[in-house]
C-alpha positions as CSV (number, residue, x, y, z in Angstrom):
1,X,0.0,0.0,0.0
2,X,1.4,3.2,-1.3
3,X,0.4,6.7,0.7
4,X,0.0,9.5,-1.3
5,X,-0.3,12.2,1.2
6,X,-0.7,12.4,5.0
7,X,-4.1,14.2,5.9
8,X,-3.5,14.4,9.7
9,X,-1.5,13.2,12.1
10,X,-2.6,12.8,16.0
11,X,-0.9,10.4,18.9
12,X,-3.0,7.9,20.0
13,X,-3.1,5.8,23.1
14,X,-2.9,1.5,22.2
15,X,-7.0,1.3,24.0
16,X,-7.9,4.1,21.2
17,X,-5.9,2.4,18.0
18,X,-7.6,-1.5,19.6
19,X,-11.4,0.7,18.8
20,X,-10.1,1.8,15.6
21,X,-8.9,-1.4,14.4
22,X,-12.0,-2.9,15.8
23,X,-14.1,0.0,13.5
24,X,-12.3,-1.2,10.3
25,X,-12.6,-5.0,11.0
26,X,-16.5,-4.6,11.0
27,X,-16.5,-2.5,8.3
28,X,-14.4,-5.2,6.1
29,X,-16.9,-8.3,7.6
30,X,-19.9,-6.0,6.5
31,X,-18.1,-6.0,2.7
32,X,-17.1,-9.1,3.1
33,X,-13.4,-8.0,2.6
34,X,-10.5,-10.4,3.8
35,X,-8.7,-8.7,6.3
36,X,-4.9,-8.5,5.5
37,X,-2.2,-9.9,7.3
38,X,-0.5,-6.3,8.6
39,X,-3.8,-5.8,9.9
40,X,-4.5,-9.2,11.5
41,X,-1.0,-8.6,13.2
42,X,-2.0,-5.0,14.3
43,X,-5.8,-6.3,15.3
44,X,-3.9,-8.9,17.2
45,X,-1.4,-6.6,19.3
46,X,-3.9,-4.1,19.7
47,X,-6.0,-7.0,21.9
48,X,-2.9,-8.0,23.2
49,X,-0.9,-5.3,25.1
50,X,-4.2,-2.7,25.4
51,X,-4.1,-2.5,29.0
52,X,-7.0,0.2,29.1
53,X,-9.8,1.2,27.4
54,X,-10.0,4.1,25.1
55,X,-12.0,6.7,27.2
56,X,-9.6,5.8,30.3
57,X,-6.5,5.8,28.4
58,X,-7.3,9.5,27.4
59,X,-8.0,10.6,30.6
60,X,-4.9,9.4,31.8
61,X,-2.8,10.3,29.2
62,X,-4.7,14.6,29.5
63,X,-4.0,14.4,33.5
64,X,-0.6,13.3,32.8
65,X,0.1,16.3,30.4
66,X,-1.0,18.6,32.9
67,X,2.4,17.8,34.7
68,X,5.7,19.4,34.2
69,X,8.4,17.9,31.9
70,X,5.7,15.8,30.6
71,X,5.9,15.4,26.9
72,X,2.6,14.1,24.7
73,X,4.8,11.4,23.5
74,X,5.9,10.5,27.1
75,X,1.8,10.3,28.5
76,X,1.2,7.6,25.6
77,X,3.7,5.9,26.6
78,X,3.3,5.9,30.5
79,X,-0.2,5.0,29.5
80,X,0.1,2.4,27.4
81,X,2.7,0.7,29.3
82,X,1.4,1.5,33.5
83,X,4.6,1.8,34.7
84,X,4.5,0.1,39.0
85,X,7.3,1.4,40.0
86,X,10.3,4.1,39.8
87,X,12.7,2.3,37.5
88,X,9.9,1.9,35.2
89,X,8.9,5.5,34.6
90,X,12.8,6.0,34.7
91,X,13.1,3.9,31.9
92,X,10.3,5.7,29.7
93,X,12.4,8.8,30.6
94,X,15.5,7.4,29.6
95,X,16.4,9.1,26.5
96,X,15.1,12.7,27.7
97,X,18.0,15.4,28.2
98,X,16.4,16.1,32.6
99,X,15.8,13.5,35.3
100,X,13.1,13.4,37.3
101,X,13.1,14.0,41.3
102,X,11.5,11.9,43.3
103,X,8.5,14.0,43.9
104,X,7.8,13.8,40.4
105,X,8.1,9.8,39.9
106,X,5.6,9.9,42.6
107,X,3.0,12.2,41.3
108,X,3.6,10.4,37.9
109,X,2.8,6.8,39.9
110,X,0.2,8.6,42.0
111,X,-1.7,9.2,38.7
112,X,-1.3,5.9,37.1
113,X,-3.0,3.9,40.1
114,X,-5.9,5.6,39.6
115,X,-6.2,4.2,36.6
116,X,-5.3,0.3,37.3
């Protein structure tokens, strides 16, 4: 499949791309369309590693942003993932130019438990 032009771009959380997929996977059983095997495999992780709905996963993902040194990119991650403890959310940060302070890694964890 060749793409012509991007229309839009937006970051989605794994729970929001699982009700997409889901969306296009009716749509090809009501036409009767075989569904390929890039999207079987995307169908399938989707299931897979979507730890929270779509409606949840937002609303974590919009508190997290509200946070200092909290990048869009970083709150889909954290929520897609549920990082437990420090080392985890270190991890996730592991490639930014700052460190967190342990105040921080807590709020972060704070926030995801509400969620779990």
């Amino acid at each position: 499949m060749l793409v012509k032009q991007i229309i839009s771009e937006e970051i989605l959380t794994l729970g929001e791309v699982r009700n997409l997929l889901e969306e296009v996977r009716e749509e090809r059983s009501k036409e009767e369309k075989e569904l390929g095997y890039e999207l079987r495999k995307a169908i399938s992780h989707a299931e897979i590693f979507a730890r929270l709905d779509a409606q949840k996963s937002r609303e974590l993902m919009n508190e997290l942003s509200k946070l200092e040194k909290m990048k869009p990119e970083i709150a889909v991650r954290i929520a897609d993932i549920l990082p437990m403890t420090n080392d985890e959310v270190r991890s996730i940060y592991a490639k930014e130019r700052y460190t967190l302070s342990e105040n921080e890694l807590k709020d972060i964890l704070e926030i995801v438990m509400k969620y779990t």
